[in-house]
C-alpha positions as CSV (number, residue, x, y, z in Angstrom):
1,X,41.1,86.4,20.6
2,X,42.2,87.5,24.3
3,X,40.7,88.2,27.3
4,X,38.7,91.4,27.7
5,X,37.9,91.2,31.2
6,X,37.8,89.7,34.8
7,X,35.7,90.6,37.6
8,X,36.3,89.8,41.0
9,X,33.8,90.3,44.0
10,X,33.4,88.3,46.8
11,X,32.6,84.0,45.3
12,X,31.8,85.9,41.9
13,X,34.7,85.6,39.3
14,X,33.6,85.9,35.7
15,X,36.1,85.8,32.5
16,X,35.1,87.1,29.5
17,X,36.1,85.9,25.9
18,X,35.6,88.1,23.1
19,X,36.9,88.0,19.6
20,X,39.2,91.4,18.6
21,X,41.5,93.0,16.1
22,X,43.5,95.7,16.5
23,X,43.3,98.0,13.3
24,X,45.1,101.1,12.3
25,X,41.9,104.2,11.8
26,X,42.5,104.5,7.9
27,X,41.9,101.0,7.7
28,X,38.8,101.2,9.9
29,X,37.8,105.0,8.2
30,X,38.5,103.0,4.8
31,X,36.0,99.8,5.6
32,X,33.6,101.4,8.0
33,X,30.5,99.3,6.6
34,X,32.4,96.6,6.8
35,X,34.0,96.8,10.3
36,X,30.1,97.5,11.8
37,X,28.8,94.7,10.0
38,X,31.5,92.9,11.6
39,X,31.3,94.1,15.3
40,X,27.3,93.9,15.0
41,X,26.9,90.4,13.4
42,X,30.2,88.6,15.1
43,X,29.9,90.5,18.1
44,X,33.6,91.2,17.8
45,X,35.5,94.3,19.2
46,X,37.8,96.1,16.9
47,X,40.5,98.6,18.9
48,X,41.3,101.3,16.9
49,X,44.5,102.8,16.8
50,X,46.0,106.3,16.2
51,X,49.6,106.5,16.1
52,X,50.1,102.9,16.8
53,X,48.2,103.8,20.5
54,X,44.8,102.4,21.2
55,X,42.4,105.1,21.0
56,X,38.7,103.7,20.5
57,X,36.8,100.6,20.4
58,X,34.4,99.5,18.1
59,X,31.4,97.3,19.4
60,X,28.1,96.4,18.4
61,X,25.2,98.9,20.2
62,X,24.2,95.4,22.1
63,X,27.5,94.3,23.1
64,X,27.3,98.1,24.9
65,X,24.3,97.7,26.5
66,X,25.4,94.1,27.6
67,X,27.9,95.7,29.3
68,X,26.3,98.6,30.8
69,X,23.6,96.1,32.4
70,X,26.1,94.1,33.7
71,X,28.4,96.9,35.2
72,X,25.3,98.5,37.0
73,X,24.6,94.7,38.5
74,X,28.2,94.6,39.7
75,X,28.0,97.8,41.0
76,X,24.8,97.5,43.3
77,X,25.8,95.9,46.7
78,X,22.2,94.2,47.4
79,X,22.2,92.2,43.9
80,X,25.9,91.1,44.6
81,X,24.6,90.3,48.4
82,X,21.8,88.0,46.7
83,X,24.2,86.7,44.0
84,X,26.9,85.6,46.7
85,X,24.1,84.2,49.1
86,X,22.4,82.4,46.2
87,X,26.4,81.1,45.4
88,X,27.0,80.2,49.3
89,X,23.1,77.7,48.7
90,X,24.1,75.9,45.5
91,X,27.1,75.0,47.6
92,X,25.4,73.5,50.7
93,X,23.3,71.7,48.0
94,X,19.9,74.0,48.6
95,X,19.3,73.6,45.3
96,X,15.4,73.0,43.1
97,X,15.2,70.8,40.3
98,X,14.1,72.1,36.7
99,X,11.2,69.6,37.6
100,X,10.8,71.3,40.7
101,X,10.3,74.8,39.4
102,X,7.9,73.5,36.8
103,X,5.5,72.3,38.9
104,X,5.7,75.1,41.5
105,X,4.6,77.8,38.7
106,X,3.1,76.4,36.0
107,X,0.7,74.8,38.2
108,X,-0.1,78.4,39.4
């Protein structure tokens, strides 16, 4: 288990913890199956190495898109804008109950 990643921008700081192995590519090219079984159903990483260096990474097609989704968030300046002023509210306590919400639109 390790740390995959850590983003930093502005109040946002998010850590993300993801299972991984690091396997040699004739294991991996030996237990393919296996290994996408593994990455799909676990949602684990697998690193796979050539020559004892890293060379791919194995991950489940919604793990990818996961990702992809949450770079393009963290890489548009308006939705960080409203994620650091909705931050900067919960602070000063500007907050709405569950309760709240619930009788705002489900009375609608």
């Amino acid at each position: 288990m390790n740390y995959w990643g850590q983003v930093a921008t502005g109040l946002l700081l998010t850590r993300i913890l993801v299972m991984s192995e690091i396997l040699p590519l004739a294991e991996v090219k030996a237990k393919f199956s296996e290994m996408v079984d593994r990455v799909e159903q676990q949602h684990e990483r697998i690193t796979v190495t050539r020559n004892g260096r890293p060379a791919a990474v194995l991950m489940s097609a919604e793990e990818l898109d996961t990702l992809e989704d949450t770079l393009e968030l963290l890489s548009d300046p308006t939705s960080m804008a409203e994620i650091q002023e909705a931050r900067l509210e919960v602070r000063a306590g500007r907050t709405v109950s569950a309760d709240e919400l619930r009788a705002k639109y489900l009375s609608e």
